[in-house]
C-alpha positions as CSV (number, residue, x, y, z in Angstrom):
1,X,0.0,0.0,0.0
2,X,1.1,3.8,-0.8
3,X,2.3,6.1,2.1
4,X,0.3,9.0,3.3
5,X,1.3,12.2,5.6
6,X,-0.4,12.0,8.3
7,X,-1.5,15.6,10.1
8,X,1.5,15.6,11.7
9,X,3.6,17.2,9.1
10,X,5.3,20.4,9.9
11,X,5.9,21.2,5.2
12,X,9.3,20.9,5.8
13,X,9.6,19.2,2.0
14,X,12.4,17.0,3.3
15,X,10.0,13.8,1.9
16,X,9.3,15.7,-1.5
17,X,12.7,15.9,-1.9
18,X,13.7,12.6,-1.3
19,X,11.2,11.0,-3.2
20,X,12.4,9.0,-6.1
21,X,9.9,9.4,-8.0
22,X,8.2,12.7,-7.6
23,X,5.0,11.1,-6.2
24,X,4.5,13.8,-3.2
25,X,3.4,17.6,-4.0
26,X,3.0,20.3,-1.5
27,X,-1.0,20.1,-0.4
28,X,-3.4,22.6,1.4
29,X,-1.1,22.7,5.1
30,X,0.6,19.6,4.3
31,X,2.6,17.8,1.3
32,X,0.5,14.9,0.1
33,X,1.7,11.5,-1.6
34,X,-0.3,10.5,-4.8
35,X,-0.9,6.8,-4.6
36,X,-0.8,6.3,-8.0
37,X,2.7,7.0,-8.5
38,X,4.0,6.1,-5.1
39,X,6.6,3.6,-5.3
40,X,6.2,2.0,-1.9
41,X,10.1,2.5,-1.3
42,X,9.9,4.3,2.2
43,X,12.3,7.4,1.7
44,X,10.0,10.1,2.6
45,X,9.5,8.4,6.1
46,X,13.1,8.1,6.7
47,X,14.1,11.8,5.6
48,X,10.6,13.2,7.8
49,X,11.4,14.7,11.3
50,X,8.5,14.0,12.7
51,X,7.6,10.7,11.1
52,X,4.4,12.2,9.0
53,X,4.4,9.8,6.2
54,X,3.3,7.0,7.1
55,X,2.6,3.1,5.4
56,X,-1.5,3.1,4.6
């Protein structure tokens, strides 16, 4: 299953950025993943400070 930022996240853009393949956008107060083109791989979670994106 996809990821998806939980309302935790602070739009720092550290996931966006290390997103492989450019499946998370800058939302309406948070970035959001789009599930469609997530990957599954897990590097948003491990370059989030506060652990928003999370496995569905």
């Amino acid at each position: 299953m996809a990821y998806k930022i939980s309302d935790d996240c602070v739009s720092c853009g550290g996931c966006a950025e290390a997103c492989p393949v450019g499946a998370i956008s800058e939302g309406d107060g948070k970035y959001v993943i789009n599930p469609e083109v997530c990957v599954e791989c897990g590097a948003c979670a491990g370059a989030c400070p506060v652990g928003a994106p999370q496995a569905e």
